[in-house]
N, C-alpha and C positions, 0 to 999 in steps of 0.2 A: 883699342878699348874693348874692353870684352860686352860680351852681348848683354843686354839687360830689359827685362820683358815685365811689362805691368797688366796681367789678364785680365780679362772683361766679360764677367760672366754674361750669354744669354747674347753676346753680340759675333755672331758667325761671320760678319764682313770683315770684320775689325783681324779677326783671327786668320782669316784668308789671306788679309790681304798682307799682314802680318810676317804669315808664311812666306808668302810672295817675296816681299823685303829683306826677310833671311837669306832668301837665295839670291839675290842680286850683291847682298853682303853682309853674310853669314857673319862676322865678327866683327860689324859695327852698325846697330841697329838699336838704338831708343823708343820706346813707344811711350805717351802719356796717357792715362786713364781722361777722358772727359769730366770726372772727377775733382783730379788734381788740375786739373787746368782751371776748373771754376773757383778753388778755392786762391789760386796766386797770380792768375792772369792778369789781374788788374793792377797789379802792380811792376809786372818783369820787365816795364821797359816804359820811361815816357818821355814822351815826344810830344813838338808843336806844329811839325811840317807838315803843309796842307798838299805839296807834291809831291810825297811818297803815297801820300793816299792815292793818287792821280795814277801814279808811274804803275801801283801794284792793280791798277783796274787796266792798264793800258795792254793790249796784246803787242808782243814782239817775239821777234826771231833773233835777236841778241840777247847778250847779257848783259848786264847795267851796272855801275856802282849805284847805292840808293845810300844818303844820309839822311839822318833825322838830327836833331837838335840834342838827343838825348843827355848824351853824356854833360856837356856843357850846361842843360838845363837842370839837371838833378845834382853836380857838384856846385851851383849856383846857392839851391836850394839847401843843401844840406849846410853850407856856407855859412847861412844865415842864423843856422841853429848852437844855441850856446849847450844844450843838453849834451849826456855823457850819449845817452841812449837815443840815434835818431828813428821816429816811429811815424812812419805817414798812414792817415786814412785815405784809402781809395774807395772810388764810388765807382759802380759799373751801373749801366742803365742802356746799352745799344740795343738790346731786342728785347725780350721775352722777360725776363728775370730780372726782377731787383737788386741788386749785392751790394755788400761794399766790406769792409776788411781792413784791422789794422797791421801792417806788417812791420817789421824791424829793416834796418837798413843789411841786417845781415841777412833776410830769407826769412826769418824766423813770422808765423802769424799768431797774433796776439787773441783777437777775436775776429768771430767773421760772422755774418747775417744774411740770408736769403729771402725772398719771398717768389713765390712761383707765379707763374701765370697759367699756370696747367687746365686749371677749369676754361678757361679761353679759349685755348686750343682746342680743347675737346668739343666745346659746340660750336666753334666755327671752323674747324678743321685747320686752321695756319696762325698765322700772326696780323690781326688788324690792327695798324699803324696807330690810328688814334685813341682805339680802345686799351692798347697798349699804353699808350701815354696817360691817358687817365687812370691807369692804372699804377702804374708807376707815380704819379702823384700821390697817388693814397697811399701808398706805402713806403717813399723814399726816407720820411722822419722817421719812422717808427725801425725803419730797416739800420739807420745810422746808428740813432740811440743804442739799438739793440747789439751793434759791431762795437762800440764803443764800450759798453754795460761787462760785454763779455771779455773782454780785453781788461776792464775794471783801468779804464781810461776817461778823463773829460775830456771834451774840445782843448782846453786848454792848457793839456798834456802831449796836444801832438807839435810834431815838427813839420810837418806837411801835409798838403792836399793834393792826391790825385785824380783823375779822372777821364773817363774814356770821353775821345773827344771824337771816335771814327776809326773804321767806317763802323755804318750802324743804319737802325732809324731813325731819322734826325728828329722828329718829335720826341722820341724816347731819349736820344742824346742829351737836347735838350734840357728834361729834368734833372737828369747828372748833374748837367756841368751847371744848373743854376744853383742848387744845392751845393754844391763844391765853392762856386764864387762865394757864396753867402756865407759859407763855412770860414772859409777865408779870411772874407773880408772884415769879418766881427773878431774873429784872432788874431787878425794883421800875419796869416801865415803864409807861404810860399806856396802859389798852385801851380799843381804841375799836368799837362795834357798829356793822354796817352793816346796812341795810336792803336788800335782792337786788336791788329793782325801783328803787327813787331811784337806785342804784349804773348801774344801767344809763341810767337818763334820763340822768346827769349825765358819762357818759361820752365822749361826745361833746365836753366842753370839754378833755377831756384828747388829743384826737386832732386838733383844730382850734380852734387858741388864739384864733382870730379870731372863732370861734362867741359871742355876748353875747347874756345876758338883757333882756326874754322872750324863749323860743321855743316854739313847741309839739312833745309829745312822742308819736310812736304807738311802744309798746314791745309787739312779739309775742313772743310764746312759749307752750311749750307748756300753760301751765295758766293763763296770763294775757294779757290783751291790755289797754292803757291807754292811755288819750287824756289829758294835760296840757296844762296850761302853765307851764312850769319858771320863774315870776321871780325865784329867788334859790335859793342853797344852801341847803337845807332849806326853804323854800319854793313851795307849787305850789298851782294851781288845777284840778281832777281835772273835768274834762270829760264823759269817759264809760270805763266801765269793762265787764269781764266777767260777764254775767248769769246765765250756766250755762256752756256750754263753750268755751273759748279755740279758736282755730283748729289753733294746735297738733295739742291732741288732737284736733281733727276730723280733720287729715290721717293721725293714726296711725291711727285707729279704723278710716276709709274704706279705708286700707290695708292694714288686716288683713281687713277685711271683703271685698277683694277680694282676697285670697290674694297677696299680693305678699311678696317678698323683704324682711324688717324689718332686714335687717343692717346698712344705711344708713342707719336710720333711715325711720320710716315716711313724712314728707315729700318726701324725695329718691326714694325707691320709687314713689312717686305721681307723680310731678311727671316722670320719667325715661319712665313708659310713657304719662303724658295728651300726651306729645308724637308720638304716633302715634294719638290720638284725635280725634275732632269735637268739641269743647267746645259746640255749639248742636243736641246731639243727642239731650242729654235736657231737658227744659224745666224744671230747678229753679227755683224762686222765691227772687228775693236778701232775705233775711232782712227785715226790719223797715223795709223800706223806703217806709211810709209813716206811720211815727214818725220827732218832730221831732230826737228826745237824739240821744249819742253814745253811747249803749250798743252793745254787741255782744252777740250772741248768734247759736251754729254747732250747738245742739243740734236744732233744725227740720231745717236741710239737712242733716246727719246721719242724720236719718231718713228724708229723702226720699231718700238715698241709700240706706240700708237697702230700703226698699222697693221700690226698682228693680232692687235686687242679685236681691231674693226674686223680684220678677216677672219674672227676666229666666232664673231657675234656675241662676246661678253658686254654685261649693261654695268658697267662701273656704276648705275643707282642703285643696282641689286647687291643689296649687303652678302658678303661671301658666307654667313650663317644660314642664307637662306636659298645659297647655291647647291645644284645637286653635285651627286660626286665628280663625276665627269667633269663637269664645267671646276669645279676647284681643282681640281687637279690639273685642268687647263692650267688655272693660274696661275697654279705654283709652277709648274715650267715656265711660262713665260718670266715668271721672278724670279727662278734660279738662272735661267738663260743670260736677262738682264742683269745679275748681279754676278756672274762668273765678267762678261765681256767688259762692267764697269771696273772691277778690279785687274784684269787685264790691258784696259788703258793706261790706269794708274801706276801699271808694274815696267810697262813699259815709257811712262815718261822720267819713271824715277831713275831705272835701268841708263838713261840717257844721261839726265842729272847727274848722275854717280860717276860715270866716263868725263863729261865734262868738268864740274867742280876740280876732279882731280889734274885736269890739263890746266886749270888755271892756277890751283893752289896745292900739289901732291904732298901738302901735310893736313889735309880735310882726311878723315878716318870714322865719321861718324854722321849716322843719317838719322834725324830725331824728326819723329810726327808727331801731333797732335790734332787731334782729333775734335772738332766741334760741333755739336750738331742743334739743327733746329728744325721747326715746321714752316716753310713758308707761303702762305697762298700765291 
């Protein structure tokens, strides 16, 4: 499959790591913009299995089959629909962001609506769970209508209902899935639960129709990081997973710990000032690198960060505007240091992934990420 690359202006990690993944396999490498992943994620794949959730949280040193209900529950669904055109509304609500979106059964999005929680973030520097839900209350009606409006759809023109059921914030869940029943239930339509993280693996077929099973899947974000191999819808073989903390949060934590601007997001914060850093200027050690699995694990360099922060006497309350030269320039090496060793883990558990996948299935030929990010206290 030839290589195929979706740039991301303003995000140096993304690009790195990018690189990275070319050279492990130069001629089969998907990237999705966080973008494209907000706009069809919520529909790429639904599922009702409460043990896939379980399985992809669980650490292991094998590999797994993992089914979900998928396929069987959306050819169920579709079943049921006498329309030429089948069109689901999906509702997203697990973190931060309100969404929901109508899609076609072929890929195709009809209309879609957002609402942000950004001001949130910004004065409290992550995501409070409750505040979050009430927030999401106040905007889950106005967010459907307005998916619906744009679509120039009624309720009463769709053929189904989707929604993220997990993982997530289950308060925020929550509002989803009770709007989605209620949607439903006044249409007498088919709801269908999605799983957050298969949603994101399988979206990738929805943005590159030419993409075919197997392939293997690294899925970042900020509270999870996942290595697959996606051979079917609802179907996969889990590789390696997150053992303590996803990188994510290691990019938010390190960049609160070094007093940086969280308004962007604490990765972008990072990532913005380690480009005026040495990244070979503090000697972190790349995580697990001589264990055979595909696990991850960013809570070590986390602390090796921490402790550099302490021996170095930077005051993470002192906003870096108001740091002298010296002292930023500390910190941007210690965030370039930090974010060369974080994608060096990551190159090295894909590097594994890529060896193995192909000892189980030598017609996998394609390695598709996606990218998701968040702030999380």
């Amino acid at each position: 499959m030839a290589t195929t690359l979706r740039a991301i202006a303003g995000m140096p990690m993304i690009d790195s790591l990018a690189a990275a993944l070319r050279q492990i396999s130069p001629s089969a490498f998907l990237r999705l913009s966080p973008s494209s992943c907000t706009n069809a994620r919520i529909l790429a794949s639904p599922t009702t299995t409460s043990s896939y959730a379980h399985q992809t949280h669980a650490a292991t040193k094998k590999s797994r089959t993992v089914y979900s209900l998928a396929p069987r529950q959306f050819e169920a669904a579709a079943a049921e629909c006498d329309r030429e055109v089948v069109s689901v509304l999906g509702i997203e609500t697990s973190c931060d962001d309100t969404c929901a979106a109508v899609v076609t059964a072929d890929g195709r999005i009809l209309g879609e609506a957002q609402v942000s929680q950004a001001n949130m973030l910004v004065h409290y520097g992550g995501v409070v769970p409750m505040l979050a839900q009430e927030l999401h209350a106040q905007s889950i009606d106005q967010v459907v209508e307005e998916a619906l409006a744009n679509a120039r759809m009624l309720q009463t023109d769709l053929s189904a209902i989707a929604v993220t059921i997990g993982p997530g914030i289950s308060p925020c869940l929550r509002v989803g899935v009770t709007k989605a029943r209620s949607i439903a239930r006044v249409n007498r339509l088919p709801l269908i639960g999605v799983h957050h993280m298969e949603a994101h693996a399988l979206v990738a077929r929805l943005m590159e129709h030419k993409l075919h099973f197997p392939f293997i899947v690294l899925l970042i974000s900020g509270g999870h990081n996942l290595l697959l191999v996606a051979q079917n819808v609802g179907q996969y073989v889990q590789l390696g997973t997150t053992v303590d903390d996803a990188i994510g949060e290691a990019f938010d934590k390190t960049a609160r710990l070094l007093g940086l601007d969280l308004r962007k997001g604490g990765g972008p914060a990072l990532e913005e000032i380690a480009l005026q850093g040495n990244p070979t200027s503090f000697p972190f050690a790349v995580p697990m690198r001589n264990q055979k699995h595909c696990n991850f694990s960013y809570a070590g360099l986390k602390n090796q960060v921490r402790l550099a922060i302490e021996s170095q006497k930077i005051n993470e309350n002192a906003p870096m505007s108001l740091a002298s030269a010296e002292d930023r320039q500390m910190r941007a090496d210690i965030a370039a240091s930090f974010q060369r060793v974080a994608i060096l883990h990551l190159e090295d558990r894909c590097r594994r992934a890529i060896d193995w996948a192909r000892k189980i299935d030598p017609t996998v030929s394609c390695l598709v990420s996606t990218f998701i990010f968040g702030v999380f206290l």
